[in-house]
C-alpha positions as CSV (number, residue, x, y, z in Angstrom):
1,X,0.0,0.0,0.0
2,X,2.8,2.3,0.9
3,X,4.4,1.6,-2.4
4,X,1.2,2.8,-4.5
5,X,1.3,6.2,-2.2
6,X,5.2,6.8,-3.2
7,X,4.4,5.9,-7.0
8,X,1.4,8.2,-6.9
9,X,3.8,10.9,-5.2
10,X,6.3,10.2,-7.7
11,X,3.8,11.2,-10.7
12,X,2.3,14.3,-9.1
13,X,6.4,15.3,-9.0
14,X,6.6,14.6,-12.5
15,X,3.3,15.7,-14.0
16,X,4.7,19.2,-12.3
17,X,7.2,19.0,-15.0
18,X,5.5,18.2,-17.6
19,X,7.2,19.8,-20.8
20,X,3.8,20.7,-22.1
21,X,2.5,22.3,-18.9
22,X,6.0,24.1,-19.1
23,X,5.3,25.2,-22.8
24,X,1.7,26.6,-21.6
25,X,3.0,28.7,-18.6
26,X,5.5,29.6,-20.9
27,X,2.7,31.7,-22.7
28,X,1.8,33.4,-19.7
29,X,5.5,34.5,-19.0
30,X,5.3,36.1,-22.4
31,X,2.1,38.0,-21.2
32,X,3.6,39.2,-18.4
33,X,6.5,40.8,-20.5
34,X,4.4,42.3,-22.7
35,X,2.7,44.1,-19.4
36,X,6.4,45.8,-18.9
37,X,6.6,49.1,-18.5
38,X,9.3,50.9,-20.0
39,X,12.0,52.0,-17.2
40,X,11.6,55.4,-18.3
41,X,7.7,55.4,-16.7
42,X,9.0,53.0,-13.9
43,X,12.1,55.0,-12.6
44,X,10.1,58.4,-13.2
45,X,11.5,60.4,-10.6
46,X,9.7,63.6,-11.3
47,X,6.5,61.8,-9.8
48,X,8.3,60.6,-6.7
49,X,7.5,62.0,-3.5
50,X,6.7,61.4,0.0
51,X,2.5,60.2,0.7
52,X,0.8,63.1,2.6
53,X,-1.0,60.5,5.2
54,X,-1.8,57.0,5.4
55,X,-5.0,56.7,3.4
56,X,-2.4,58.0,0.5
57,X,-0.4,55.2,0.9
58,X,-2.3,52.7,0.7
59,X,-4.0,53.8,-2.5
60,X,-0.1,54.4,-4.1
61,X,0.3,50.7,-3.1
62,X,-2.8,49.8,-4.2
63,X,-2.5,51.2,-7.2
64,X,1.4,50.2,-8.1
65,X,0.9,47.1,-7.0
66,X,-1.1,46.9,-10.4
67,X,0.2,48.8,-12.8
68,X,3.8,47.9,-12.2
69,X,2.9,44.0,-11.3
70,X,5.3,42.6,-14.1
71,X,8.3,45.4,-13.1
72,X,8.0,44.6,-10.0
73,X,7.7,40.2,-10.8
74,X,10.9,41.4,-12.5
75,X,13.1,42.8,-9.6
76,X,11.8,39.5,-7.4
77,X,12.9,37.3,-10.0
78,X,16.4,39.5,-10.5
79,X,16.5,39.0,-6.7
80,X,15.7,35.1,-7.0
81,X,19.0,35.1,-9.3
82,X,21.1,37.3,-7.0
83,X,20.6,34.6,-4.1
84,X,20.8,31.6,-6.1
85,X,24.1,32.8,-7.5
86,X,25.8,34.1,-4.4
87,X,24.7,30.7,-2.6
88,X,26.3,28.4,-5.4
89,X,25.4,25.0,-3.2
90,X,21.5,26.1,-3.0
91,X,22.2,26.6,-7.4
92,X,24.0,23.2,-7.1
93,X,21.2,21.5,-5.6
94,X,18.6,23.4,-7.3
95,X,20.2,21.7,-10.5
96,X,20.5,18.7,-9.4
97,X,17.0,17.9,-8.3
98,X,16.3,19.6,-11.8
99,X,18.5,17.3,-13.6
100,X,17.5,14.4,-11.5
101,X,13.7,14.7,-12.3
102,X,14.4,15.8,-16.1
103,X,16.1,12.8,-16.4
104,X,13.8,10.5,-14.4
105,X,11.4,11.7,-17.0
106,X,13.1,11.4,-19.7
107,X,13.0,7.2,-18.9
108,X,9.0,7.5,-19.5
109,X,8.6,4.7,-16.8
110,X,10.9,2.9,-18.1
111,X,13.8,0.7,-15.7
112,X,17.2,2.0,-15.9
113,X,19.7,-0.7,-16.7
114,X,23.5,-0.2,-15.7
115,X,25.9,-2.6,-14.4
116,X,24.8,-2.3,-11.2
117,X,21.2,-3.7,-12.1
118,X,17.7,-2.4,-12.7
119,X,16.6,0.4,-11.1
120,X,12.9,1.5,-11.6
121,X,11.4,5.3,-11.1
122,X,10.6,4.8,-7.6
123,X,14.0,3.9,-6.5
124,X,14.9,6.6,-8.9
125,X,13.3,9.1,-7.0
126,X,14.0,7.9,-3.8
127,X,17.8,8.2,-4.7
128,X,17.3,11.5,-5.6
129,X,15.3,12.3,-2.4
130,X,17.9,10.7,-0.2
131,X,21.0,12.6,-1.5
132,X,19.1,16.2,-2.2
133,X,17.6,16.6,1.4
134,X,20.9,16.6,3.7
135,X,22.7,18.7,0.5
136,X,19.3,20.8,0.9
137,X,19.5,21.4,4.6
138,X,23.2,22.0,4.2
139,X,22.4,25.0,1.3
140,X,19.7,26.9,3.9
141,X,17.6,27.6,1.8
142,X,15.3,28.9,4.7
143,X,17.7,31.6,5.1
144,X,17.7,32.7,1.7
145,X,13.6,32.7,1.2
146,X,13.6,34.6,4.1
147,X,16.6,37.0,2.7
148,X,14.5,37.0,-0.7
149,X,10.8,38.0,1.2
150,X,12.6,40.4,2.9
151,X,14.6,42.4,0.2
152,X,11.4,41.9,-2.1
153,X,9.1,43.7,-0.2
154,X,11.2,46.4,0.6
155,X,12.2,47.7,-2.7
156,X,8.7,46.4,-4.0
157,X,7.3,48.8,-1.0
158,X,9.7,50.9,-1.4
159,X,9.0,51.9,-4.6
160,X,5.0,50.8,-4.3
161,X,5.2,53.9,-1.3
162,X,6.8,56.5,-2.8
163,X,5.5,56.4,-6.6
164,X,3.2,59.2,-7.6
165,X,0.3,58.0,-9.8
166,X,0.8,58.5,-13.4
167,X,-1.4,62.3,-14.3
168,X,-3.7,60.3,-16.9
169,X,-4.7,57.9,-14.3
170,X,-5.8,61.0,-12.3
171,X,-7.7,62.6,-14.9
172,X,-9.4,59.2,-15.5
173,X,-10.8,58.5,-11.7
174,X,-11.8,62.3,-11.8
175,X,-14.7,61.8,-15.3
């Protein structure tokens, strides 16, 4: 019974990286970069100034949040990078479970045969799972989620807080 839980654990990991499911989100990254706004609009700095009270704020926030959601998707991801480069074992691992599951999948079910014997997807996966969790404890990549959540929301905030909105957004909430 156990074993049919792991193999239906197993496929749940590898319908995740399905290349066709990657090919559709794929389309919805290229959205998103079509939503980019030029970094003359976003690094304006004629319309940044300091919010009057509180209720100002939170509509800057509300409304940059918004408008500059794919900027802003943008610096997190530039900030994913930046950590994943500067802790090279986290990268290391990161690739290797990448690698590991790629090429699990690449088998399509099938046993792998080397001179050692068979090995099927299960023991496959359990391999994998037994040499990427003490690497991935050994990476902390607790630290550097928290390290990424933190940096994100402050220059997201940052720059969320302090962004005037554009003077045609103004004119249209006034009609």
């Amino acid at each position: 019974m156990s074993n049919l839980l792991n193999l239906a654990n197993f496929s749940n990991v590898s319908e995740r990286f399905n290349m066709e499911r990657i090919k559709s989100d794929f389309g919805s990254i290229q959205s998103t970069i079509s939503k980019l706004k030029p970094p003359q609009e976003f690094f304006d700095f004629r319309r940044v100034s300091k919010p009057g009270n509180f209720n100002e704020l939170q509509q800057r926030v509300s409304f940059n949040l918004g408008y500059f959601s794919a900027n802003y998707l943008t610096i997190v991801g530039i900030l994913s990078v930046y950590a994943l480069v500067t802790n090279f074992l986290l990268l290391f691992v990161t690739l290797f479970v990448l690698g590991g599951i790629y090429g699990i999948n690449k088998l399509q079910g099938e046993d792998l045969v080397l001179p050692l014997g068979r090995f099927n997807t299960s023991q496959l996966y359990t391999g994998l799972l037994i040499v990427a969790v003490p690497l991935g404890f050994l990476a902390s990549p607790i630290s550097t989620m928290m390290w990424l959540i933190g940096s994100s929301i402050f220059s997201v905030g940052i720059h969320a807080s302090f962004m005037e909105k554009p003077i045609e957004t103004v004119f249209e909430e006034e009609v």
